[in-house]
C-alpha positions in Angstrom: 183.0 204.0 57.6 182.3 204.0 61.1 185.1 205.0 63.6 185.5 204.1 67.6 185.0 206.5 70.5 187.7 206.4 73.1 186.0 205.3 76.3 184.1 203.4 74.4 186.8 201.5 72.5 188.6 201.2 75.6 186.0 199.0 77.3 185.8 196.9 74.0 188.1 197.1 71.4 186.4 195.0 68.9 182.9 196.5 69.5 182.6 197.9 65.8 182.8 195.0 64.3 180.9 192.7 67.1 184.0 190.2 67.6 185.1 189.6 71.1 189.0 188.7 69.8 190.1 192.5 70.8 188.5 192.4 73.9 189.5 188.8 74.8 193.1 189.9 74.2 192.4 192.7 76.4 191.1 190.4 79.4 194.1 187.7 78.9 196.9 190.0 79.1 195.6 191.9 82.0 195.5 195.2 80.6 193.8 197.0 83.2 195.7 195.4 85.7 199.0 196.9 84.2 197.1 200.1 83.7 196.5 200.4 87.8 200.4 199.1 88.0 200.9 201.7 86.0 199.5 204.7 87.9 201.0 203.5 90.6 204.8 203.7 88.9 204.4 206.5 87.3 203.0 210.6 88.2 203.2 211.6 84.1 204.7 210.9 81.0 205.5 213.0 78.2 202.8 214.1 76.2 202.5 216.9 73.5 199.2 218.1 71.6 198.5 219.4 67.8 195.6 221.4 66.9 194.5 221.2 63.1 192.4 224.8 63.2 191.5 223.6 59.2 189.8 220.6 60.7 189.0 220.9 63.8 190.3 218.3 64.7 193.3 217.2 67.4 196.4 214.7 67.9 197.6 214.0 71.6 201.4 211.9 70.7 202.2 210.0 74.0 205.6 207.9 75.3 204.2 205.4 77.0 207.2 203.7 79.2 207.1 199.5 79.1 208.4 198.3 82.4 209.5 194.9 81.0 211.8 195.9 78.4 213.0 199.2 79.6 212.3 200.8 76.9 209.2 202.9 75.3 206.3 203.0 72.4 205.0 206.0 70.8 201.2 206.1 70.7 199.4 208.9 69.0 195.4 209.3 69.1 193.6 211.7 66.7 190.2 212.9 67.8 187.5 214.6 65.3 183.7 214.5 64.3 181.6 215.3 61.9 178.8 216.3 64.4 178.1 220.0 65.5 176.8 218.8 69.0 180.2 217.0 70.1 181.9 219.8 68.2 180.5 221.9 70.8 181.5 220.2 73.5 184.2 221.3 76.4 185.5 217.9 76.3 186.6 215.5 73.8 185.2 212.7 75.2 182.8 211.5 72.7 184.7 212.6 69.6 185.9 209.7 66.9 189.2 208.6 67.0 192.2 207.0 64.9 195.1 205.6 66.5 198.9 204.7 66.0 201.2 202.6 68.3 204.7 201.8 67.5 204.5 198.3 69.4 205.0 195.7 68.3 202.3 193.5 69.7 199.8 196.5 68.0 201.5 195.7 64.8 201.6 192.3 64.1 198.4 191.4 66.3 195.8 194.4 64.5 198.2 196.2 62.7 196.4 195.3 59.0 193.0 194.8 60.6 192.7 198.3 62.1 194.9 199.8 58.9 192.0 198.0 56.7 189.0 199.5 58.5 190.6 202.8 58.3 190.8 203.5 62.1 195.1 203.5 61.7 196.4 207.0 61.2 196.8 207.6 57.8 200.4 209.6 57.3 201.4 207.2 60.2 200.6 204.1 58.9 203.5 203.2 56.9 205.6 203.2 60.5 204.5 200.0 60.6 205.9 198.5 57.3 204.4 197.1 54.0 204.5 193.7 55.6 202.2 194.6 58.2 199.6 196.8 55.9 199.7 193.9 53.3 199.3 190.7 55.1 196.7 189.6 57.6 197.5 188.0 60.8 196.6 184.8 60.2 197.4 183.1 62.7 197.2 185.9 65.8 194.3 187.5 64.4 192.4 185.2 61.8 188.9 187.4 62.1 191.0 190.4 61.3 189.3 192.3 64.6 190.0 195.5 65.4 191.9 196.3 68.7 194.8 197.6 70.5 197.6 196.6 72.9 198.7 197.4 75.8 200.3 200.7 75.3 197.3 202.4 73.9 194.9 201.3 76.5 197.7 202.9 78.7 197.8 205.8 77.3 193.8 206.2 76.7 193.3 205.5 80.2 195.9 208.3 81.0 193.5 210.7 79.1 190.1 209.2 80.2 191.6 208.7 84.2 191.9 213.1 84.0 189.3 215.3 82.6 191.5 217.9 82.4 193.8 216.4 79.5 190.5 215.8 77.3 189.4 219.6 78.4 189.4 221.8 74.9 190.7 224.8 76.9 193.7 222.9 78.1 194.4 221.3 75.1 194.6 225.0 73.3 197.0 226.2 76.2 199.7 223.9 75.3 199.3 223.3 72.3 201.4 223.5 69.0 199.8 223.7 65.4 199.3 220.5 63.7 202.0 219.7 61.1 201.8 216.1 60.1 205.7 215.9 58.9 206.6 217.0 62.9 204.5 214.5 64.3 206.1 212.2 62.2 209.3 213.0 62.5 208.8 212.5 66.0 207.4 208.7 66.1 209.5 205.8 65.6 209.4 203.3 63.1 208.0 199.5 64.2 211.4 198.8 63.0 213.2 201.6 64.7 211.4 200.3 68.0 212.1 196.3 66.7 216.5 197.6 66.7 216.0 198.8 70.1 214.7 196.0 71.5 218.0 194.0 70.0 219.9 197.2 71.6 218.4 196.6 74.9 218.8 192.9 74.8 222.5 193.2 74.0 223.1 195.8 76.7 221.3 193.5 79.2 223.1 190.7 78.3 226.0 192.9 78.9 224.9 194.0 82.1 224.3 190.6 83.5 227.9 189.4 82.0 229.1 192.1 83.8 227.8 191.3 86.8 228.3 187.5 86.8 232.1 188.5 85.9 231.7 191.0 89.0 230.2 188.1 91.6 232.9 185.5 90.0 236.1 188.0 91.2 234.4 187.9 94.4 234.1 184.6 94.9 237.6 183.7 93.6 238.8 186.7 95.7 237.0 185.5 99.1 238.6 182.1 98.0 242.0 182.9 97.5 241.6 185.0 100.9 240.0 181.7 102.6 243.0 179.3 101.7 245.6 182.2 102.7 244.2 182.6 105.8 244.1 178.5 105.8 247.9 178.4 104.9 248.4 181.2 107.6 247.0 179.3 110.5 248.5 176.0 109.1 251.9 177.7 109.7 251.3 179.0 113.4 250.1 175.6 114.0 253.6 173.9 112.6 255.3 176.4 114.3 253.7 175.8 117.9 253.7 172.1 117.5 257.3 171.5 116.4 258.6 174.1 119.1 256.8 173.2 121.9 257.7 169.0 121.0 261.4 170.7 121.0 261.0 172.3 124.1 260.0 169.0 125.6 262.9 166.8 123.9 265.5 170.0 124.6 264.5 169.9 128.7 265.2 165.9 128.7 268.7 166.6 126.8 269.9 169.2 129.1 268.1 167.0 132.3 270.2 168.3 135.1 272.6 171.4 133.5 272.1 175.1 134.8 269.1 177.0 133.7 271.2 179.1 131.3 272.0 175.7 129.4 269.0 174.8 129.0 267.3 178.0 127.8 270.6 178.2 124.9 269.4 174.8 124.0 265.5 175.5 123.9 266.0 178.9 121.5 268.6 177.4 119.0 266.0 174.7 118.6 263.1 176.3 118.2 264.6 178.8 115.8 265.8 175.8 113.8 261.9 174.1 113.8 260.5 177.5 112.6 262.9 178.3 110.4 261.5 174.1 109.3 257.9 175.0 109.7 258.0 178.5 107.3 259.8 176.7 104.1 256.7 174.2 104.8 254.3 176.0 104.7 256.3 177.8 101.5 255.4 174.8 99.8 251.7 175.1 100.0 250.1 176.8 97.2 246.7 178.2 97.2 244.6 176.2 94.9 243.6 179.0 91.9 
């Protein structure tokens, strides 16, 4: 059985078994493109190592973040070999690899394919569900060729973009012993992942109803300010109008009396018009 190297799988997923499917997939979804958006996003993400001292062997278990969801996949990469001359080697760079990602475009795009030809993690691999071991992609994946998504060329070019997270001696600084029911423990489900994804989607649709209930107050609020300031200027505008045509009708009525009638006559008046002028505009209601 013949298992992928890292940098090499990374530059062509489906180079084991000579179809271009993986790769093609690779190329239309932009991978590396969301890789360099990536790097640019984000400084580190949390990453824990397991040495298995019986094999010689080790898991790196990754959170890879997805920017368009919000939410995140868990991607774990097990290198060994059988060979004394990488075994030897400060670097696991050219060591074989297996490989487990909780997404769910891995899944249901390679998912069976990759669990077939053995490269899936084995005490990982029901995570994904006996739908997913059991049935081939037919219709994503036809050729059943191996490959990845998006989250595990993420995370592989995390490792392969530093040389000091593929360093041996770094690895052994931090860390733990392997123990296959922790590592477990600690990835998600494909359906645990699948719930969240409904979680998010309700709490987004929340968010927005929030916010469109938010920018609807405001509106009705800026509204209901608009026609009260409408009504406002509607009565200073009866009240000039009627006491100024007053003033005019008053200074006929009084024509040649003494100043002090004619100022009685224009104040009674006008208080009468205003008094007219407010129960009008009473009358107006703002339209809700």
């Amino acid at each position: 059985m013949a298992f992928p190297i890292l940098f090499r799988f990374l530059e062509n997923p489906s180079y084991l078994d000579r179809k271009q499917l993986g790769y093609n997939w690779m190329q239309r979804f932009n991978y590396h493109d969301r890789w360099n958006q990536f790097k640019k996003q984000y400084n580190t993400f949390n990453t824990e190592y397991y040495i298995d001292e019986e094999d010689v062997s080790y898991y790196v278990k990754m959170q890879v973040p997805s920017n368009a969801r919000g939410n995140t996949y868990d991607v774990v990469i097990h290198f060994f070999t059988d060979s004394k001359t990488v075994m030897s080697d400060h670097s696991l760079r050219n060591y074989s690899i297996q490989i487990f990602s909780n997404n769910p475009v891995f899944a249901f795009q390679f998912g069976y394919a990759n669990n077939k030809a053995g490269i899936v993690i084995p005490f990982l691999a029901d995570k994904l569900g006996e739908d997913i071991l059991k049935t081939p992609a037919r219709r994503n994946n036809p050729r059943n060729a191996i490959g990845y998504d998006h989250s595990f060329y993420i995370a592989g070019m995390w490792l392969m973009d530093s040389a000091r997270l593929m360093n041996k001696g770094y690895i052994k600084e931090h860390a733990k012993s392997f123990s296959a029911k922790e590592i477990a423990g600690n990835v998600r489900s494909l359906k645990e992942v699948m719930e969240e994804y409904a979680d998010n989607k309700d709490k987004n649709a929340n968010k927005k109803a929030f916010n469109k209930s938010k920018t609807l107050t405001a509106k009705v609020g800026n509204l209901i300010d608009d026609i009260t300031g409408k009504a406002g200027e509607l009565v200073d505008r009866t009240f000039k109008r009627t006491s100024n045509a007053h003033v005019v009708k008053a200074s006929r009525r009084v024509g040649g009396t003494s100043g002090i009638t004619y100022k009685s006559a224009t104040k009674s008046n006008v208080s009468n018009k205003a008094k007219s002028g407010i129960s009008h505009a009473k009358r107006i209601k703002p339209h809700k």
